[in-house]
N, C-alpha and C positions, 0 to 999 in steps of 0.2 A: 074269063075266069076272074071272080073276085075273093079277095082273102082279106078278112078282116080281124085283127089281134088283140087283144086284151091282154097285156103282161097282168098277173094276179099276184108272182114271187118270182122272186131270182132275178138277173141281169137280163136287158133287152139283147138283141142282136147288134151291131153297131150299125147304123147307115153311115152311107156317104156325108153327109153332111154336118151329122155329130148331133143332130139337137135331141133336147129331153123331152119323151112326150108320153105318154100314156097310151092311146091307142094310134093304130096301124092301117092303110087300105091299101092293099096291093090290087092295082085293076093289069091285066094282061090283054088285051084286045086280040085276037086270032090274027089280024093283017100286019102287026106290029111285033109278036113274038119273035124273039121270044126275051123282048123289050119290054116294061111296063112304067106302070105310073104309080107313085108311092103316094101317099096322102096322109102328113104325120100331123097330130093336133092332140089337144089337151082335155082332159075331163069337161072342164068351164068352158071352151071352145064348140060351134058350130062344126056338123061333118059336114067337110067339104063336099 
């Protein structure tokens, strides 16, 4: 599963880790669930 975010308005969710960022990738891998991988970056920033 992959979930990809764009805040447009309003407050983000908080992560773990605190930092500010514009968009979101959430990847789930089926053998790793129901664990994932977050992938946080910035407008001017590469997608990971």
């Amino acid at each position: 599963m992959v979930e990809i975010d764009l805040l447009r308005a309003g407050e983000p969710m908080p992560i773990y880790n605190g930092i500010e960022n514009h968009y979101r990738i959430l990847v789930a891998r089926g053998e790793s669930r129901p664990y994932a991988d977050l992938y946080a970056f910035n407008l001017r920033d590469t997608i990971p």
